[in-house]
C-alpha positions in Angstrom: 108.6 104.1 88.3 109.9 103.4 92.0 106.2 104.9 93.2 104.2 102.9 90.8 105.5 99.5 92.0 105.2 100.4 95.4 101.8 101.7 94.7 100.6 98.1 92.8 101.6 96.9 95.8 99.4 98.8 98.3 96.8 98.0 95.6 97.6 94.3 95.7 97.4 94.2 99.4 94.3 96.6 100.3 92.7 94.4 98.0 94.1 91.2 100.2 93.3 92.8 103.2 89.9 93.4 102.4 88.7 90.4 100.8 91.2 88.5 103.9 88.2 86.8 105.3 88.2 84.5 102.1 91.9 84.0 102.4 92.7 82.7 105.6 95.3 80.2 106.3 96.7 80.9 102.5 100.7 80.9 102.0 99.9 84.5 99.4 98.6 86.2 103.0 101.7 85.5 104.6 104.0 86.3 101.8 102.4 89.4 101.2 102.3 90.8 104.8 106.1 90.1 105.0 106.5 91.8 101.9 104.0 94.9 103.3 106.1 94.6 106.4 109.4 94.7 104.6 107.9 97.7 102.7 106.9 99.7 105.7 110.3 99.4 107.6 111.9 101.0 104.6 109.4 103.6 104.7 109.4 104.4 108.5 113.6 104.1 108.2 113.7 106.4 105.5 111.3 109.0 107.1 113.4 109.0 111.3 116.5 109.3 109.3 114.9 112.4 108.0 113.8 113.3 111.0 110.1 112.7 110.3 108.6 110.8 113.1 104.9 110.9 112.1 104.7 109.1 108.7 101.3 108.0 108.9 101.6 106.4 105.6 104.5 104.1 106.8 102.6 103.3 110.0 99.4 102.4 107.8 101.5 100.1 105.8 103.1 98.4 109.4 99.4 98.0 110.7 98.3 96.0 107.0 101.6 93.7 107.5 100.6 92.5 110.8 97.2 92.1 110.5 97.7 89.9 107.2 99.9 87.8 109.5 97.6 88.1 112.3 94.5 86.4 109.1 97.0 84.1 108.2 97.1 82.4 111.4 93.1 82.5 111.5 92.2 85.7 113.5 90.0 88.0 111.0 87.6 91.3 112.0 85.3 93.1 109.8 87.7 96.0 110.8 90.3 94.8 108.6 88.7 95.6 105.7 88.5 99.2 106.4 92.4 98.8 106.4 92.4 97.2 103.4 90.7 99.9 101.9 92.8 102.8 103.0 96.0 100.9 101.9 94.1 100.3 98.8 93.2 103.9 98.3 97.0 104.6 99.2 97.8 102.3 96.1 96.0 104.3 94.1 97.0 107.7 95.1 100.9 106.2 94.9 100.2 105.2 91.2 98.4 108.2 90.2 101.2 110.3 91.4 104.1 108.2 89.9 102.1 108.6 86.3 102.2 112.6 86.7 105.9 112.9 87.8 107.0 110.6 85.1 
């Protein structure tokens, strides 16, 4: 169940990400790159104290977080949506495995 909320919220913010151009300036961008950012420091922690130091996943989530703060404060590229849709197809992946290992 753990991977499935985690996974909604890769969805949530791919789709953010993407569609960012719309959102700039909004309170829900900067919310949800703190919670992105939050997200990703417990994935890269988790994955050194393991003694993984490539967790591309974690770093993919650490890029979304600051560039959602970077669109908050006004800054957007047509690149981020290209970020947006990895983290997105992340989400997706996340979700579809949480639903087979349940």
């Amino acid at each position: 169940m753990f991977i499935i909320i985690l996974g909604i919220i890769d969805l949530v913010v791919g789709i953010f990400l993407a569609l960012s151009n719309n959102f700039q300036g909004s309170t829900i961008i900067l919310y949800l790159g703190i919670i992105i950012l939050l997200k990703a420091l417990y994935s890269l922690g988790t994955a050194f104290g393991a003694g993984f130091y490539l967790d591309f996943l974690g770093i993919l989530d650490l890029i979304a977080g600051i560039l959602l703060l970077i669109v908050f404060y006004g800054i957007f590229t047509h690149f981020f949506i290209y970020i947006g849709i990895l983290l997105a197809l992340k989400g997706i992946y996340s979700i579809i495995m949480g639903l087979i290992q349940e």
